[in-house]
N, C-alpha and C positions, 0 to 999 in steps of 0.2 A: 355361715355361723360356725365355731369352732366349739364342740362339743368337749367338756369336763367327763370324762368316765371314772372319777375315782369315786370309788364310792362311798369314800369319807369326805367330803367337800369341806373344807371350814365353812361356805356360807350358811348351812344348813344346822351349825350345830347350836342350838340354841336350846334354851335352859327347858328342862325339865316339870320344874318345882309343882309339888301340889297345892289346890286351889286354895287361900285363905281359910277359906270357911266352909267344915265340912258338917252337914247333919249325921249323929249318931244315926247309924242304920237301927241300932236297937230300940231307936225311938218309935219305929213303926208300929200302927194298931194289927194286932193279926187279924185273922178269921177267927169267927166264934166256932168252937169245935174243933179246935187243932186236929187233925188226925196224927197219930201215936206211928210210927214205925219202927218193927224190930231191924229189919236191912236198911241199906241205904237206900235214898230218893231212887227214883227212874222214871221213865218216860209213864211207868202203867200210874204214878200216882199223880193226886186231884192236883197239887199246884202245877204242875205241868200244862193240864189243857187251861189252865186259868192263864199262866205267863201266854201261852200261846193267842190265848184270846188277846191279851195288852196288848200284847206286841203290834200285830197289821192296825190295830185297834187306838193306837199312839194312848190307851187309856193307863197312865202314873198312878192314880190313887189304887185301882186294880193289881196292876202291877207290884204296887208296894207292897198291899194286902198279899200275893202271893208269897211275896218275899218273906213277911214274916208268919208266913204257914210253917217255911222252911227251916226257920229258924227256929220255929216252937216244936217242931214232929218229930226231932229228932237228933244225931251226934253229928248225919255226914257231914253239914254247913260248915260246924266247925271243925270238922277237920280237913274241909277245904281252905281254910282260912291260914289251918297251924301246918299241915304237912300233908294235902293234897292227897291223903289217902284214898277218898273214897271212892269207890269204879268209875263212878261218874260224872267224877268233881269239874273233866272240862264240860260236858252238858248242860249240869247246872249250873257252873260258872258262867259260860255264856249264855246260857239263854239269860241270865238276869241279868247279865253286864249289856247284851242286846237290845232287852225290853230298856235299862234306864237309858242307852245311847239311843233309839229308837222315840223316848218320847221327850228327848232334850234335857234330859237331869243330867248334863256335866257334870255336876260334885257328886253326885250317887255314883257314877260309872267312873268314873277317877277313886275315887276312895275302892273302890270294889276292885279294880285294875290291880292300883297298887298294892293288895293286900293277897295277892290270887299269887302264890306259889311256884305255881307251874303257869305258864302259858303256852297254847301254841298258837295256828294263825288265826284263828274265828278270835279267839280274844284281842290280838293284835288289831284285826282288822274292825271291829265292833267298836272299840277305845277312839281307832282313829275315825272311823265313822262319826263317832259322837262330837267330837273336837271340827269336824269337817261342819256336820250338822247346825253347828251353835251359832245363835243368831244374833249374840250379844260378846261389844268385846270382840272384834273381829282377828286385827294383829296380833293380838295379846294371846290370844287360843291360836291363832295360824302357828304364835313360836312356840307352844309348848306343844300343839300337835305335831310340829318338824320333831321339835326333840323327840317324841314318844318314836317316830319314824327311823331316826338313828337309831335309840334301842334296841329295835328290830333288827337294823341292818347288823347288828352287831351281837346278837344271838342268834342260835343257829336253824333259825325257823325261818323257812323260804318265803320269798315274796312273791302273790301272787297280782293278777290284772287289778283283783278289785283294791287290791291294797296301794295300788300306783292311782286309782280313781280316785281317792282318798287325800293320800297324798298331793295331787297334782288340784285337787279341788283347794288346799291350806295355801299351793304355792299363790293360787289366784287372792286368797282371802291375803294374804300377805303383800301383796302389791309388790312385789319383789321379781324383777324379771330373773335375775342370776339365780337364782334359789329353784325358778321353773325350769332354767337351763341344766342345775346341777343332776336334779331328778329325771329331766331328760336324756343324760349322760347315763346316767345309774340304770336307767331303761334301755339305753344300749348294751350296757356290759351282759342284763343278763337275758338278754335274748329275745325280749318285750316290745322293741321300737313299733315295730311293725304291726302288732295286734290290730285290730280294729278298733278295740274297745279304748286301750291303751290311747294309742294315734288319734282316735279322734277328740279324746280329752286333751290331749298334748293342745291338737288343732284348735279348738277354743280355745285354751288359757293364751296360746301366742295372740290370736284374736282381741282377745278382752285384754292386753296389754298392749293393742297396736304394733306388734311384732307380724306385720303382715309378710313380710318375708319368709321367717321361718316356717310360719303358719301355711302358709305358699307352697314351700316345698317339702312339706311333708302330707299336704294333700294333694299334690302332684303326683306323689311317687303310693298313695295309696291303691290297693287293688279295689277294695269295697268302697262304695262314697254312697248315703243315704241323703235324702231329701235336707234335713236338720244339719246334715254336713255342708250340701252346696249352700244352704240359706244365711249360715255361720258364715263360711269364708264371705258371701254375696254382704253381709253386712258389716265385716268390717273395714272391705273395700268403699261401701259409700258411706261410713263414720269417717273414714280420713280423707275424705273428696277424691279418690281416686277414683273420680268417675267412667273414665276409659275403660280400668282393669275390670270397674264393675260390670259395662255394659261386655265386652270381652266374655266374662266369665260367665256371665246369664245365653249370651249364645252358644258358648260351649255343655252347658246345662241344657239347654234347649236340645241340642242332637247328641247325647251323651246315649238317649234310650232310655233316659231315669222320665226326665221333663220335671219345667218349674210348677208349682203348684202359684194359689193365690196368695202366700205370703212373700214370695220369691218376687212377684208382679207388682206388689205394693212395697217391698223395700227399695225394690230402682225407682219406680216412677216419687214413691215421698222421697227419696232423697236426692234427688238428679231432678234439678231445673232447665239445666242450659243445658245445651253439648254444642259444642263449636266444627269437630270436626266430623267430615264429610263421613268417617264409619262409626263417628259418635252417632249422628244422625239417622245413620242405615239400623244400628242396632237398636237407638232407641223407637224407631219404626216397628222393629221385628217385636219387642216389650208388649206396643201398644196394642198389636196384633195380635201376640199371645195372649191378651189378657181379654181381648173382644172375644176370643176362643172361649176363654174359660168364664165366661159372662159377668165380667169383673167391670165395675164402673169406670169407664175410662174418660177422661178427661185431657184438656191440657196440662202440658207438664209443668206451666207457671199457676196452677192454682193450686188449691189444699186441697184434692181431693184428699191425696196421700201423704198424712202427715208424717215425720220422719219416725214418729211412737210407735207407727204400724209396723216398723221394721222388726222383727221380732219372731226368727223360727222356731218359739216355745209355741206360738197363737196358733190358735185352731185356726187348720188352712183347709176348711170344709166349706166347697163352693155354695153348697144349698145355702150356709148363713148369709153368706155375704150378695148372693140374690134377693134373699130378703130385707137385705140394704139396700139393694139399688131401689127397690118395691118403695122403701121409706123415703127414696130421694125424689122419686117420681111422683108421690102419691103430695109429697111437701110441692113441688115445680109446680102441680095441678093447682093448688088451693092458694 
């Protein structure tokens, strides 16, 4: 594959524009009791431990009520709004732009973006968080979160891992291979490819777009490889019937020193029926024997045990449940 490293791509530049329809922020109900400050916001005042509470909390109405604590207590808000004065205009900036990317208010964190003076990365990266996040509209948010992406690349605030997590999660929601390639280039230039964090996102989006090639050789050449990585490349090899490579790579998984677990066990066997050839054969032998190991129901490979649904290294791959499955298939045989 021939990598793009400019890091202005045309595929990638796509439009900006903000969302149709935005709610007034000033429409928010405050708290009762505004608290009064002479200085500006900081970490020792109340809206602070309240955003904090929204935020792991994904709680919006909370969140909102914070927001316009802020907005009643005081001058600094706006003068984050008008000329970023205040000492701590990026703290409160992002912590609010965080809470509404955090609980999927798109038009609250886009209006709040666009309106924010100064930025630097937590803002960047929070925006494109929110746009990565959103669950509605998928394309349509992938191209205005790329554009928010150029922005970046084109002010002078660096990019760091989680802003290519970001990123490379919009390239997947865009279904667009060239655009995941161009971001892969742009991860070469500045010195990123190889991260773990980085690479292994790479690795899935080639994945989840059937680019098992590229996918291929850049979890070839990785140093670090986690369970969730062999089970990714292990499943996109048997979505595209490449049953060889799969069976191949689940033995090479096998004496890595990591080992498959039971979601690794149940991707080959649900989605591998046949194997014709004689080291198809050996390794789907070595599978069934790994999975009697790890007290995984094993079966023939022409039945359902293992639907191909089960393929999936998000699934909890904790052998005690899945005993308690066999318990249910045995306890069904008896009766």
């Amino acid at each position: 594959m021939q990598l793009h490293t400019n890091l202005r791509p045309k595929s990638i530049l796509f439009s900006t524009k903000t969302p149709k329809t935005l709610v007034p922020l000033s429409n928010i109900s405050p708290l009762s009791n505004p608290i009064s400050h002479s200085k500006p916001s900081s970490s020792s005042s109340p809206w602070f431990s309240i955003l904090r509470t929204a935020i792991p909390n994904t709680d919006l109405p909370l969140g909102k009520r914070a927001h316009a604590l802020i907005l009643t207590s005081g001058q600094c808000h706006a003068l984050i709004l008008t000329s970023g004065q205040c000492p701590d205009h990026f703290l409160i900036n992002n912590l609010i732009l965080t809470m509404y990317a955090k609980c999927r208010s798109l038009t609250y964190a886009r209006h709040l973006f666009d309106k924010s003076p100064e930025r630097d990365l937590v803002t960047w990266n929070a925006i494109l968080a929110a746009y990565a996040q959103s669950g509605r509209y998928l394309v349509e948010n992938a191209q205005e979160g790329l554009g928010i992406f150029r922005g970046l690349r084109e002010s002078v605030v660096f990019t760091s891992r989680h802003t290519l997590a970001s990123v490379l999660k919009l390239c997947l929601m865009s279904g667009r291979v060239w655009v995941s390639e161009a971001v892969h280039g742009y991860a070469v230039k500045i010195g990123l490819e190889w991260d773990v964090f980085v690479t292994s996102n790479l690795v899935n989006v080639y994945c989840k777009l059937r680019r098992v090639k590229e996918a291929r050789s850049l979890f070839d050449g990785m140093v670090e490889r986690d369970v969730v990585l062999w089970n990714t490349m292990l499943k996109a090899y048997v979505e595209m019937g490449l049953k060889e490579e799969a069976l191949a790579l689940f033995s090479e998984f096998h004496w890595s020193g990591l080992g498959p677990d039971s979601v690794s066990v149940r991707c080959v066997l649900g989605g591998i029926r046949k194997v014709d050839s004689d080291e198809g054969k050996r390794h789907m032998e070595e599978v069934q024997a790994y999975a009697a190991k790890l007290g995984e129901f094993v079966t023939n490979v022409d039945d359902e045990a293992y639907p191909p649904s089960d393929c999936d290294p998000s699934t909890d791959s904790d052998v005690f449940l899945w005993n308690k499955t066999l318990s249910k298939y045995i306890r069904a045989g008896e009766t």
